[in-house]
NUNUSE-755072 format. One record per residue (C-alpha): residue number from 1; x, y, z. Coordinates in nm, 3 decimals, always signed. Layout:
N
num:NUM	px:X	py:Y	pz:Z $
...
//
This chain:
65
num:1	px:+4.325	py:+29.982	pz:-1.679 $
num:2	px:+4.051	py:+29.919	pz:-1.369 $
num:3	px:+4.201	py:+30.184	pz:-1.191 $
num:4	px:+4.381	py:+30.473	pz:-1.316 $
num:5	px:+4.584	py:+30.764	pz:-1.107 $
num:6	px:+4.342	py:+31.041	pz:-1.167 $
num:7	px:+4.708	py:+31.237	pz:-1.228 $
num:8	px:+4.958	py:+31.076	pz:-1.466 $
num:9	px:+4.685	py:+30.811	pz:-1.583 $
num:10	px:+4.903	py:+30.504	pz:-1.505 $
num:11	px:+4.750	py:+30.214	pz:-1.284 $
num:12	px:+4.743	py:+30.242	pz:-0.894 $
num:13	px:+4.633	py:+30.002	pz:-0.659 $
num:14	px:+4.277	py:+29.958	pz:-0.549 $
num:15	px:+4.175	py:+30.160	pz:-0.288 $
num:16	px:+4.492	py:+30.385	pz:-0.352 $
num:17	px:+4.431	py:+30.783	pz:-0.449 $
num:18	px:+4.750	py:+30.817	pz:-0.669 $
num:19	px:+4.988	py:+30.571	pz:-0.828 $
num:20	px:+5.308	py:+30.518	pz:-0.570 $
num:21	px:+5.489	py:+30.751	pz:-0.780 $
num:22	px:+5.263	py:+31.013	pz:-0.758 $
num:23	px:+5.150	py:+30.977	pz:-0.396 $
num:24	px:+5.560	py:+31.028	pz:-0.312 $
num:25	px:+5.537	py:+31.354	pz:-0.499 $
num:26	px:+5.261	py:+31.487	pz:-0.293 $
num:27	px:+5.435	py:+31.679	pz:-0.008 $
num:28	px:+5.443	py:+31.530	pz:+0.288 $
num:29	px:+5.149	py:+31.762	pz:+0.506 $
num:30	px:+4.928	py:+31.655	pz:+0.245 $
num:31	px:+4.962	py:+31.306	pz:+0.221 $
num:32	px:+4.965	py:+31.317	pz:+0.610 $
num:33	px:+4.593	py:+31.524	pz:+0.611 $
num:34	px:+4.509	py:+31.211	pz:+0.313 $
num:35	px:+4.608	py:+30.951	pz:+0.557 $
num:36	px:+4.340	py:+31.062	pz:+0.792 $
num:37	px:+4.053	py:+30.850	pz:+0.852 $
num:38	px:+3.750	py:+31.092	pz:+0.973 $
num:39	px:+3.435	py:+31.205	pz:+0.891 $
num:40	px:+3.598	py:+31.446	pz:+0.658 $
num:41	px:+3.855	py:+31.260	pz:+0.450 $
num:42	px:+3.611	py:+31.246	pz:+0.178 $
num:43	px:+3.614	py:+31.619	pz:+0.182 $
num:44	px:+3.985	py:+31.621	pz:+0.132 $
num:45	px:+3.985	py:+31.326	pz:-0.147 $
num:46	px:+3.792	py:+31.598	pz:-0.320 $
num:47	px:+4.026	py:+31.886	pz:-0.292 $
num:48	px:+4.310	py:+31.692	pz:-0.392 $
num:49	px:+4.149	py:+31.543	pz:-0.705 $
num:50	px:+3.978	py:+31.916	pz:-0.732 $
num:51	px:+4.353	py:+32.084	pz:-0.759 $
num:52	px:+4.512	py:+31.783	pz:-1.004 $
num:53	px:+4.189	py:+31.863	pz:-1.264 $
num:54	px:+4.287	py:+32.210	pz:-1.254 $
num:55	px:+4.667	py:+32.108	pz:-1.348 $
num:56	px:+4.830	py:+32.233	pz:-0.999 $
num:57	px:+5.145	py:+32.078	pz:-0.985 $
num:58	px:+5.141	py:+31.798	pz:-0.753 $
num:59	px:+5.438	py:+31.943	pz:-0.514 $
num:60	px:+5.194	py:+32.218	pz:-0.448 $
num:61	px:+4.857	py:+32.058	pz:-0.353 $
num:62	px:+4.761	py:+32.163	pz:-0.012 $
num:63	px:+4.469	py:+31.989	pz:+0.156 $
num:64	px:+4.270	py:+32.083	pz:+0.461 $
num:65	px:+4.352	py:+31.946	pz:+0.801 $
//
């Protein structure tokens, strides 16, 4: 596995956070604050993989604007 979904371990594409599978269980604010390209989407790459290491349930991750 090159690239594993830091959540449920299975492969996800290159350049992808999350599998598909677990990206579409994100809700939707969040993935919309992930899709943002700015000077701080690496901040928010962090809080999401920050929250799935400490086991909050993916339908509940909130990241920043």
């Amino acid at each position: 596995m090159n690239n594993p979904c830091p959540s449920c371990r299975q492969p996800k594409g290159a350049r992808k956070y999350l599998c598909l599978t677990c990206w579409d269980t994100l809700p939707a604010l969040a993935r919309r604050h992930l899709n943002r390209r700015d000077q701080r989407a690496m901040s928010r790459l962090q809080e999401l993989y920050r929250q799935i290491a400490e086991g909050v349930p993916l339908r509940e991750i909130e990241v920043s604007p």
